[in-house]
C-alpha positions as CSV (number, residue, x, y, z in Angstrom):
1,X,0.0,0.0,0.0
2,X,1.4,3.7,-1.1
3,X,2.8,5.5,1.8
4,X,1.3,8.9,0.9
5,X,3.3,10.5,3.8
6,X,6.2,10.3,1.4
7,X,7.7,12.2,-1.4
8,X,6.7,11.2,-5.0
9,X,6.3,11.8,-8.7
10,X,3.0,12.2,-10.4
11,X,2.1,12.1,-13.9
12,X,-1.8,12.5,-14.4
13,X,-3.2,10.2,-17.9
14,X,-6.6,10.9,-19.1
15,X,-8.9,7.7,-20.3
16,X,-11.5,7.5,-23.4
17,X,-14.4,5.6,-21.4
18,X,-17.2,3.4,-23.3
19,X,-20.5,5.0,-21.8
20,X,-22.4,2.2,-20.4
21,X,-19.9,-0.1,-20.3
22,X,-17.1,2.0,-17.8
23,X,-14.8,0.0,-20.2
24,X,-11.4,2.1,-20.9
25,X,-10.6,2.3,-24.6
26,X,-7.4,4.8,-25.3
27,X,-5.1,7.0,-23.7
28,X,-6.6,10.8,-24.4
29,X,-2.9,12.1,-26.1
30,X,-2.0,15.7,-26.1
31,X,-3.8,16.9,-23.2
32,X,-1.8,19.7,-21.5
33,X,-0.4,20.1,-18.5
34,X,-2.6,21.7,-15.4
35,X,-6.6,21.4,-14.8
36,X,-8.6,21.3,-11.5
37,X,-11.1,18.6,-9.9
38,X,-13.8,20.0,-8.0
39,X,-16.0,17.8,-5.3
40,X,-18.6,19.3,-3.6
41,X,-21.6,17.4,-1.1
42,X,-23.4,20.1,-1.3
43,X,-24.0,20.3,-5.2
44,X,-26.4,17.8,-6.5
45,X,-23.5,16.8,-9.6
46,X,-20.7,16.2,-6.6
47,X,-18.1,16.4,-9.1
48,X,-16.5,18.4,-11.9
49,X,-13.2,19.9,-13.4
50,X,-11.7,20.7,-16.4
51,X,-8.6,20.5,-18.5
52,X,-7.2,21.6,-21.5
53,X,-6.3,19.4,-25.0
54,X,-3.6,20.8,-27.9
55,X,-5.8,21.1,-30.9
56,X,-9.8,20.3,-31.4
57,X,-11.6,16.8,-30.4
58,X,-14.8,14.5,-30.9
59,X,-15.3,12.8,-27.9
60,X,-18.4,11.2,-29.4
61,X,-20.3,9.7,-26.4
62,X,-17.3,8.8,-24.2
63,X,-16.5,9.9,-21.1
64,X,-13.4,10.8,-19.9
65,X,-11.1,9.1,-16.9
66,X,-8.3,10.8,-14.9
67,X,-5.5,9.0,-13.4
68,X,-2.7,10.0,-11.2
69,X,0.4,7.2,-11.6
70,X,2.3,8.3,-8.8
71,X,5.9,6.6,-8.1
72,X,7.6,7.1,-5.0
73,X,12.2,7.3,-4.6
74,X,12.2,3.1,-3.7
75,X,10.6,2.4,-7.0
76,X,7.1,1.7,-5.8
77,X,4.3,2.6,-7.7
78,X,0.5,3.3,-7.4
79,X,-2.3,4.6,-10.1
80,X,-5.0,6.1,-8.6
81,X,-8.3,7.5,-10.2
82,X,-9.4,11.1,-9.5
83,X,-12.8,10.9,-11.6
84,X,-14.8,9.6,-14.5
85,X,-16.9,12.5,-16.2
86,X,-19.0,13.7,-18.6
87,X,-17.2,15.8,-21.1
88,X,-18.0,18.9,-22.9
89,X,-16.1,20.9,-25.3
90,X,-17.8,24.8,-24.4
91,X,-14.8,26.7,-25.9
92,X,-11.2,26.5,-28.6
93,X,-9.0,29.2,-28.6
94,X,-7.7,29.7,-31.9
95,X,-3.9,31.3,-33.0
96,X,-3.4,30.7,-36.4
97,X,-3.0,26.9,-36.8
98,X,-3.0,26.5,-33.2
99,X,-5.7,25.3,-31.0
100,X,-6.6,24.6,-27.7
101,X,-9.6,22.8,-26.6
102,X,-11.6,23.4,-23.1
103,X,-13.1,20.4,-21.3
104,X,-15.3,20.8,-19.0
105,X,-15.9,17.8,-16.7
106,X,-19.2,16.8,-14.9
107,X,-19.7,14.1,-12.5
108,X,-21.7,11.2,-14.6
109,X,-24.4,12.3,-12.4
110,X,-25.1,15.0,-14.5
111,X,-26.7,12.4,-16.8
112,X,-29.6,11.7,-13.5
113,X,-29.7,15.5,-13.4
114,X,-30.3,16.3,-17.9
115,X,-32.8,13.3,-18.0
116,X,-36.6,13.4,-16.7
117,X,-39.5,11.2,-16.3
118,X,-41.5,11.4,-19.4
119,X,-44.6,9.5,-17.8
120,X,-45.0,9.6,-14.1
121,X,-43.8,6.1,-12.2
122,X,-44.8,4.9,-9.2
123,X,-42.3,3.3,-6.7
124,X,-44.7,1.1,-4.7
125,X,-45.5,0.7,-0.9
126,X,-43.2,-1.8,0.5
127,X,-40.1,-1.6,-1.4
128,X,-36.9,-0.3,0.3
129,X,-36.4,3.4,-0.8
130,X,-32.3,2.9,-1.7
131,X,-33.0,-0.3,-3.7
132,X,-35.4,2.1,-6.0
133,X,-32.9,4.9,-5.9
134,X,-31.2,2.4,-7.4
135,X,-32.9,1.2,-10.3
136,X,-33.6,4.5,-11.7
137,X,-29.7,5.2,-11.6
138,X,-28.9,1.8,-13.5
139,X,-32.3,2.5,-15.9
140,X,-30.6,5.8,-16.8
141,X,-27.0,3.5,-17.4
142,X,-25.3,4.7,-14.7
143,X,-23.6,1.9,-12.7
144,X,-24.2,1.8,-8.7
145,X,-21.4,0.5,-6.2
146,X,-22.2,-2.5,-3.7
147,X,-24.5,-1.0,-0.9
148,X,-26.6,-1.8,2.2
149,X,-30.2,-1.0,1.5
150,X,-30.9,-0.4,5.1
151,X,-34.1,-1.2,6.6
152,X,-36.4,2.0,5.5
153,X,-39.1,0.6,3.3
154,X,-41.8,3.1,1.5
155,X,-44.7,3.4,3.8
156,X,-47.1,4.5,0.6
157,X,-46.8,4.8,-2.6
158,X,-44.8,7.5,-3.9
159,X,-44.5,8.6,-7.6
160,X,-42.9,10.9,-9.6
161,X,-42.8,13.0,-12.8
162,X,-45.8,14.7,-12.2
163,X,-46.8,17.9,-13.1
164,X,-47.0,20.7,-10.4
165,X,-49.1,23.5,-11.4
166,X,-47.1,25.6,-8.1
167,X,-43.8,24.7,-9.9
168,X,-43.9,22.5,-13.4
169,X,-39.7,22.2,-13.5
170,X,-39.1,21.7,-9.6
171,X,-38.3,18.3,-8.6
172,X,-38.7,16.8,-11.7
173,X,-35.3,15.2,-13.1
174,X,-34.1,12.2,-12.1
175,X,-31.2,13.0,-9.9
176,X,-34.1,15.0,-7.3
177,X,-36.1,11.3,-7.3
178,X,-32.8,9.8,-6.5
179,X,-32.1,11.9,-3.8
180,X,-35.8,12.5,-2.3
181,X,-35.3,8.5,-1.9
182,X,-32.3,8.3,-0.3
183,X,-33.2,10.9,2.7
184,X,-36.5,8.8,3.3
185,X,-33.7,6.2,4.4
186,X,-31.5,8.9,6.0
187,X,-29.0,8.3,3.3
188,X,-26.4,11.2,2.0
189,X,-27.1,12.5,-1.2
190,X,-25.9,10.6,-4.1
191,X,-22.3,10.5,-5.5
192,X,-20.0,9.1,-7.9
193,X,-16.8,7.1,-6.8
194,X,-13.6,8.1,-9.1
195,X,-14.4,5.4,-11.3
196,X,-18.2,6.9,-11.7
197,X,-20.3,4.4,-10.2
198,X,-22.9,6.1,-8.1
199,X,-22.3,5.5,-4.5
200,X,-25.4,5.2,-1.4
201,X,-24.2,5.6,2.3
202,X,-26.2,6.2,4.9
203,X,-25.9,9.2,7.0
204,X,-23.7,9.4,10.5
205,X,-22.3,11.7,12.2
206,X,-18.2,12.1,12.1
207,X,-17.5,11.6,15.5
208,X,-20.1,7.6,14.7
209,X,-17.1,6.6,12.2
210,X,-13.5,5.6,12.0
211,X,-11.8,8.1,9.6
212,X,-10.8,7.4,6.7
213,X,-7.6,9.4,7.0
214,X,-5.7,11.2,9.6
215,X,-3.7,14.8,9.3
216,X,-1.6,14.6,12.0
217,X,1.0,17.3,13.0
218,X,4.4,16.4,12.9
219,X,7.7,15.6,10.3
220,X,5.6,13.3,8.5
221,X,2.3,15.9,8.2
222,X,1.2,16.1,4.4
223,X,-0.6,19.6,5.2
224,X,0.4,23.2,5.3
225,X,0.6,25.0,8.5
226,X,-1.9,27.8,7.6
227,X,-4.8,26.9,8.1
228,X,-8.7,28.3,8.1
229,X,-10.6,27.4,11.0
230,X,-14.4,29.1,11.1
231,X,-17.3,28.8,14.0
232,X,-20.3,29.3,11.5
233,X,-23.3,30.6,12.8
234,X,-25.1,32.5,9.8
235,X,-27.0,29.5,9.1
236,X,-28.3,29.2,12.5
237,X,-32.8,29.6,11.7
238,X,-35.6,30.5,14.7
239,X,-38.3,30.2,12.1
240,X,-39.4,27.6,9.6
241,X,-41.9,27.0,7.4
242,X,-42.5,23.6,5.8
243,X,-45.4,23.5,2.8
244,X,-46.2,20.1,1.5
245,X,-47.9,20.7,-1.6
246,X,-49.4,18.5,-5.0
247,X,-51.7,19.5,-7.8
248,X,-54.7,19.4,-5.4
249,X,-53.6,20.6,-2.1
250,X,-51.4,22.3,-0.1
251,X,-50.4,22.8,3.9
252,X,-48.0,24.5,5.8
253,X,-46.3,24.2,9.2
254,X,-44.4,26.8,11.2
255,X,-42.3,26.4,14.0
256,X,-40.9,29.3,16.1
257,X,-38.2,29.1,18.8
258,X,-39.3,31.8,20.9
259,X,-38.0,30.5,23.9
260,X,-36.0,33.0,26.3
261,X,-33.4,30.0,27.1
262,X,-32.6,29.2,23.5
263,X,-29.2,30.8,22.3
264,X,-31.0,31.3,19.2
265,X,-34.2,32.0,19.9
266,X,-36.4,35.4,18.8
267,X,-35.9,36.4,22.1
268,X,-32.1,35.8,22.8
269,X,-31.0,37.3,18.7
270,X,-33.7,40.2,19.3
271,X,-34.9,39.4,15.6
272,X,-36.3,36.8,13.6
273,X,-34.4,34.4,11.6
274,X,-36.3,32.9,9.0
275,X,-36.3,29.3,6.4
276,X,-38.8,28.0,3.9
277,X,-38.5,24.6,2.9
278,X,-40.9,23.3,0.3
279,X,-42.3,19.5,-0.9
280,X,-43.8,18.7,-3.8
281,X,-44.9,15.3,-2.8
282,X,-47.7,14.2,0.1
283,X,-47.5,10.7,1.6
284,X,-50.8,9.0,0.7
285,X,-51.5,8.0,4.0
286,X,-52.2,11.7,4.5
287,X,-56.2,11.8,3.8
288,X,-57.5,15.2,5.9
289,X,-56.5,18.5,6.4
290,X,-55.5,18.0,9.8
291,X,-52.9,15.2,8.6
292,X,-51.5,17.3,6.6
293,X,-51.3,19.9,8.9
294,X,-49.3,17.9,11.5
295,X,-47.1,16.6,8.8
296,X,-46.0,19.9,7.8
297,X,-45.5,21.0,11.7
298,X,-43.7,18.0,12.7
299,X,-41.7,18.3,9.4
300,X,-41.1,22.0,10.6
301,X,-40.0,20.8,14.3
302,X,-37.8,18.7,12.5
303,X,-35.6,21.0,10.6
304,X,-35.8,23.7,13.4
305,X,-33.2,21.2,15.4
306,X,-31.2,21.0,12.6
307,X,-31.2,24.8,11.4
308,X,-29.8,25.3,14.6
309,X,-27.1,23.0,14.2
310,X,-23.1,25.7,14.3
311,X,-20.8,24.5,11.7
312,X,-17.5,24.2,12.8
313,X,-15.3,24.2,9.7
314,X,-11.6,24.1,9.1
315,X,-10.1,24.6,5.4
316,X,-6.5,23.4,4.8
317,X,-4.1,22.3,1.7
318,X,-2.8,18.8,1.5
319,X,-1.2,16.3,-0.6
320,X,-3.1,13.6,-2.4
321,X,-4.6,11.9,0.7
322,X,-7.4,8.6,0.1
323,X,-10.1,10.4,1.4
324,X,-13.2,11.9,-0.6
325,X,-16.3,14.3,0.2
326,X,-18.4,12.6,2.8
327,X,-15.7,10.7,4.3
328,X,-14.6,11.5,8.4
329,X,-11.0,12.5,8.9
330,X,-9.2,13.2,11.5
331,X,-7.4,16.8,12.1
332,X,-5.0,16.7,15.0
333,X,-3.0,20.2,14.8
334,X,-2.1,21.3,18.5
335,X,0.0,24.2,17.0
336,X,-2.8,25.6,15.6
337,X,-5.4,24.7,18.3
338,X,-7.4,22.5,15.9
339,X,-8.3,19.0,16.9
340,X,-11.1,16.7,16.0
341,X,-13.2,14.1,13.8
342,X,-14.6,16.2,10.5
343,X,-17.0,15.3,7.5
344,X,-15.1,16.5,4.8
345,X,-18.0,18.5,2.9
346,X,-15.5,20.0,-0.5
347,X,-11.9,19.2,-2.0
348,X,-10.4,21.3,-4.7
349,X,-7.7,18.9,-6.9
350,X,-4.8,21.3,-8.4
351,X,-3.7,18.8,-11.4
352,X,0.2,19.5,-10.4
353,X,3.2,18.4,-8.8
354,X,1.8,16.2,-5.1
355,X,-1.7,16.4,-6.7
356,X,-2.1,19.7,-3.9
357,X,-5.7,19.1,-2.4
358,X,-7.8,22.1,-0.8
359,X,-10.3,20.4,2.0
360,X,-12.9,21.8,3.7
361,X,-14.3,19.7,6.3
362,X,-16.5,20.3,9.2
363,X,-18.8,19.1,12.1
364,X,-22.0,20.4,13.6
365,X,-22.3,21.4,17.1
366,X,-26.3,20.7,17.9
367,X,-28.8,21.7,20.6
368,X,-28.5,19.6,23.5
């Protein structure tokens, strides 16, 4: 296994991919040197980038691979991917006879996110909510890693691709089906591994799993010494409003934390602090008014908790390290005061010399 505490060499190689297949067909020649990764939990397409190819290029219906082949001063060797993407050519600069070519990279969810329902389907009461995420990923051709389903199965009926008349294009692509089943089963929002299989895990807190990897202070530390390290509160809500809504109906819950003991509260801020969070589907079990009413309230409890959630977030720059959004790591810099167990939520890849890696990574303090 690489020691990635050590100095090594990197050249990066870029992969035709088969769509459909993931096969690998040809090295991509005469790409040049530099580009960026992007990952990102909080987009719905986690991942992107771009580079830059010598001249102008048909990609067809390929996707595109990158590798880092990294060797180390003993001779040991390891080839790691960075991504599999959807490519698009947007821009060529043109000199003369001379070209260059922009690709832009997007995460192969992007294909869940272009693609709709073009007749409303039904995902029937019963059937676990991840296991149906799943099919409409591998319907659309997208390939899904191994995964536990969990336990949550669909307590009614739900079905999508229907038409709101409140809001015809929200909710309606693929990728938003995906992901309204995967929080049924308190799953993270879906992402694609760096060979572009979609990936399901199930939601937990850092400080519930072992890290994947550990920045450590010391002469073996792979970080930079400056470091970002942020106590967010602007998030922080003391109102919400939840509306479930369909083509027929409509109702709304609202919470408000006016409680004089609350850090947060109207009372303690001296102002109001305000969310709307909106639903365009209603659980069939809800049949009267005053269901739906205490769906939306509960719903609005719900999220209250969680909008008052601080994030504590740290930003720092690294070498290549095996970890990717989502993952826990541990940060253990006394120097600088920062030490604990972190989601990492963001990771910018320079394409250069030690494949430099920009993290951001954070936990929430909640409510007691």
């Amino acid at each position: 296994m690489a020691d990635w505490s050590k100095p090594y060499e990197v050249a990066y190689r870029v992969m035709r991919v088969k769509r459909g297949s993931y096969e690998e067909t040809a090295v991509l020649d005469r790409v040049l040197t530099g580009g960026s990764i992007e990952r990102n939990q909080d987009t719905s397409v986690t991942e992107s980038g771009s580079i830059v190819y010598e001249g102008s290029l048909d990609l067809g219906t390929d996707w595109l691979r990158v590798w880092a082949d990294c060797e180390w001063h003993d001779g040991s060797v390891e080839s790691v991917p960075l991504g599999t993407f959807e490519p698009s050519i947007p821009s060529r600069a043109v000199n003369g006879s001379e070209s260059q070519s922009q690709i832009e990279l997007s995460g192969l969810l992007q294909d869940l996110a272009d693609d709709m329902f073009e007749n409303p389907i039904t995902m029937g009461k019963g059937l676990k909510a991840v296991d149906c995420a799943a099919r409409i990923c591998r319907e659309a051709g997208l390939q899904v890693a191994a995964y536990d389903p969990g336990s949550y199965v669909l307590k009614e009926n739900w079905t999508f691709g229907l038409r709101s008349d409140k809001d015809p294009g929200r909710g309606s692509s693929k990728l938003d089906a995906v992901n309204d089943l995967l929080d049924l089963a308190g799953f993270w929002n879906a992402r694609t591994n760096p060979y572009g299989q979609v990936v399901f895990a199930p939601y937990a807190e850092p400080s519930d799993r072992q890290p994947a990897w550990s920045f450590v202070e010391g002469e073996n530390a792979t970080f930079l010494a400056e470091m970002t390290d942020e106590l967010d509160t602007s998030g922080v809500k003391n109102v919400v409003k939840v509306i479930y809504y369909d083509t027929d109906r409509e109702y709304v819950g609202i919470v408000v934390d006016s409680d004089p003991k609350s850090r947060w509260s109207t009372v303690s801020l001296g102002r109001r602090k305000g969310t709307t969070v909106e639903y365009s589907s209603i659980p069939e079990s809800v049949k009267t008014d005053a269901q739906g009413k205490a769906l939306a309230e509960s719903k609005a409890r719900e999220l209250l908790r969680t909008s008052q959630s601080v994030i504590h977030r740290v930003t720092f720059t690294h070498a290549y390290a095996p970890c990717t959004i989502s993952d826990a790591v541990e940060v253990e810099y006394p120097t600088g005061g920062v030490s604990g167990k972190y989601a990492v939520r963001s990771q910018h890849i320079e394409l250069d010399a030690g494949i430099p890696t920009q993290t951001e990574a954070r936990m929430y303090q909640r409510p007691s």
